[in-house]
N, C-alpha and C positions, 0 to 999 in steps of 0.2 A: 504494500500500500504506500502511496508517495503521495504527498500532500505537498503543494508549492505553494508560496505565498504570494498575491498580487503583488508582481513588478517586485521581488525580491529574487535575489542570483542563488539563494540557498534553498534546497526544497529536502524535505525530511522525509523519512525512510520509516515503516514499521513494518514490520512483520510478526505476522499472526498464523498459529500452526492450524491444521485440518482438524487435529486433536480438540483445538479452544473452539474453532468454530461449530466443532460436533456437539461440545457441553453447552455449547451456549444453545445451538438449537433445542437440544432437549429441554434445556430449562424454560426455554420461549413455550414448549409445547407443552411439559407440566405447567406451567403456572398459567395457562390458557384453559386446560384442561380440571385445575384447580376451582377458577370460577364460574364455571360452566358450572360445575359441580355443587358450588356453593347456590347459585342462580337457581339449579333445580331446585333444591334441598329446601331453600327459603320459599319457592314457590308450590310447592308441596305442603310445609309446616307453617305457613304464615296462615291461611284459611283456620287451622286446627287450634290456632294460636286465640284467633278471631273468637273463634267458634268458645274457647276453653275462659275468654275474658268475659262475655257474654253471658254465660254459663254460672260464672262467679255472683256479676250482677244480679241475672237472675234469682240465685238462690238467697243471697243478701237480701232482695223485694219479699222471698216469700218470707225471710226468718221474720221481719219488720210485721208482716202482713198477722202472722202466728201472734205477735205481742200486742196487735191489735185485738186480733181477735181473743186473749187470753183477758181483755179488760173486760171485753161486752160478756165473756164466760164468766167472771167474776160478777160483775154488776147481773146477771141472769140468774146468779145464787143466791146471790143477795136478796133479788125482788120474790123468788121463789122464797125464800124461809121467810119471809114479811107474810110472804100470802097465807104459809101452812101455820104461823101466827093470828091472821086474821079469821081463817075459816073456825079453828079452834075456839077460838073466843065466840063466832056465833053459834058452835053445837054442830058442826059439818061433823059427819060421821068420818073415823080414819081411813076407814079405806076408800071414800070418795077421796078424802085429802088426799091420799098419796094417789091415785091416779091422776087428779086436777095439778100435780108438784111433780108428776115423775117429770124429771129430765137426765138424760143422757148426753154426757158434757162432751165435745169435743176435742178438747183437750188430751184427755182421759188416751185418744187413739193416737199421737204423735208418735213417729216412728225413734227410738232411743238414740240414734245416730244424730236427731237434731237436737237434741236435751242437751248437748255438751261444745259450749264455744265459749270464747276466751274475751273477758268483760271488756268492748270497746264502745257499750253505748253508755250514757250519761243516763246514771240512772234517777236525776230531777235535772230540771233545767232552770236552775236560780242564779244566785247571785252565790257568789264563790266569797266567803266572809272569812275564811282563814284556811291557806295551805299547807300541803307536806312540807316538813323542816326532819330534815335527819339531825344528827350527833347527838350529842351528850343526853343522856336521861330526861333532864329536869327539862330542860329546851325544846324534844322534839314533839311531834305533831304526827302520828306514823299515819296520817289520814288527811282529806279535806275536809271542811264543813261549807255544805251547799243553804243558804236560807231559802226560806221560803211561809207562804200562810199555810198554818197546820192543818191537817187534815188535806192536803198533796200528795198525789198517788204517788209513790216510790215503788219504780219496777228495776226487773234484772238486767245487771249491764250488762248481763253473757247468760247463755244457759247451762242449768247445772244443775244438783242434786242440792238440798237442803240440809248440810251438814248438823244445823242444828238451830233455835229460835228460841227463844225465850228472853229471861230479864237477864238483866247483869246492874251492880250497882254502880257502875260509871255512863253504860255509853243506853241504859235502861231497857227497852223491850228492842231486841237485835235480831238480825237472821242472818247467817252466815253461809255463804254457797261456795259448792266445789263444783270446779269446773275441767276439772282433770287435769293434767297436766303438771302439777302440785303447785297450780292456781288456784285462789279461793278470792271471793271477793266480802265486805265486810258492811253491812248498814244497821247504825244506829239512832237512837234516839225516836225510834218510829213510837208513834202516838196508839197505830193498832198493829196488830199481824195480819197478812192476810196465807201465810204459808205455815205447816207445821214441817217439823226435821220428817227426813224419808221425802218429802213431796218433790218433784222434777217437774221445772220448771224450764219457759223457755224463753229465750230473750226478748226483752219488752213487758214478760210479766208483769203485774202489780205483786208486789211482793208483801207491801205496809203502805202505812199513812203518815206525812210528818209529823213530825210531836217535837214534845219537850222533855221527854223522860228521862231519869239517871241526873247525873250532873252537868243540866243544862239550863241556860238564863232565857232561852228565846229559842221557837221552833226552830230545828235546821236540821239536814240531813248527818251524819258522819260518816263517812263512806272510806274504804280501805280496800288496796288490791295487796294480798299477799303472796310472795312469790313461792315456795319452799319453807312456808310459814313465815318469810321475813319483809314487814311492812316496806313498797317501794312506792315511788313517785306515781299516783293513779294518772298524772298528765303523761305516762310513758305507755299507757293503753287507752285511754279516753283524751282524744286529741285535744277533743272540745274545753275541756278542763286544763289544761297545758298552757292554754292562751290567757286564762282568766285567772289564774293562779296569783294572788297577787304579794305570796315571797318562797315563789319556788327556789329552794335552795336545799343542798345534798350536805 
């Protein structure tokens, strides 16, 4: 190969073997045959992709949809034991009662597969009046406290099984849900229960009511995600809580 240079007297010389020009063709022809490759592969897996995000959303609509309908279940119990109160008080014989009261909850048939997710919804939507603070004992806050007017339905920020519910003399009538993983989530200060331990629940349930019970000044929620039993930051699963936090700090 000679390369001269415009109006220059010196022209330079290279030479290149049969050998480099053989590797270089192959190389031209793998890395042609590289993207080809990639081209299909992407064209192939990118619909699947489509298809598998879709899919996601979708199921996210229907869990939403379940916690909706786990309120109108709730509030349908409710107005049913008022009735099998009321019929009672006029002298309704029982077994009219219970035929005029049967109902068959939907709930009840949720397939076990959906009872178990990882708490990322906000389980009241208030005003965020004191955050997670880690370190020293006497300082930290292994929770947030969400305000709000009492009697606020309080549902599940994930779904899970009802590890356990009742009083405690600090954070006062609680329920505490496991959601596998050796994730639990934590709500206190509820004003009523609407779950007992054993009960599987799914996300969006009404779980309580807000209150003031245990050692509290004013309705609010107390809410805690624990990891491995060890209180963390709930704004590291509940985005929404993240922003409003107002002294997140580790």
């Amino acid at each position: 190969m000679l390369v001269e240079p415009d109006g220059a007297a010196r022209t330079h010389q290279f030479r290149i073997s049969y050998r480099a020009l053989q590797i270089a063709g192959v190389a031209v022809v793998m890395s042609v045959l590289l993207v080809v490759g990639l081209v299909l592969l992407l064209a192939r897996t990118y619909p699947a992709y489509l298809d598998s995000g879709q899919l996601t959303v979708e199921n996210d609509s229907l869990r939403v949809a379940f916690g909706r309908m786990s309120y109108i279940d709730a509030e349908l119990r409710e107005l049913r034991a008022t009735n099998r109160q009321l019929l009672e008080l006029v002298g309704v014989e029982p077994q009219v009662i219970d035929s005029l009261t049967k109902y068959d909850p939907v709930l009840d048939k949720v397939p076990a597969s959906w009872q178990l997710s990882q708490p990322n919804l906000s389980p009241y939507q208030g005003l965020v009046s004191r955050g997670f603070r880690g370190g020293a004992e006497g300082a930290r806050h292994p929770g947030i406290d969400v305000a709000g007017p009492e009697g606020s339905l309080v549902v599940a920020s994930g779904g899970g099984v009802v590890s356990s519910a009742g009083w405690d003399d600090v954070y006062g009538n609680f329920v505490l849900l496991d959601h596998g993983d050796d994730i639990q989530s934590f709500y206190g200060h509820n004003r009523d229960l609407l779950v007992a331990a054993g009960d599987s629940v799914v996300v969006g349930q009404p779980i309580g009511r807000l209150g003031s019970t245990g050692e509290s000044s004013a309705p609010h929620l107390h809410f805690e995600i624990r990891v491995a039993g060890e209180p963390v930051d709930p704004g590291e699963f509940v985005k929404e809580y993240q922003l409003q936090s107002p002294e997140r700090t580790h």
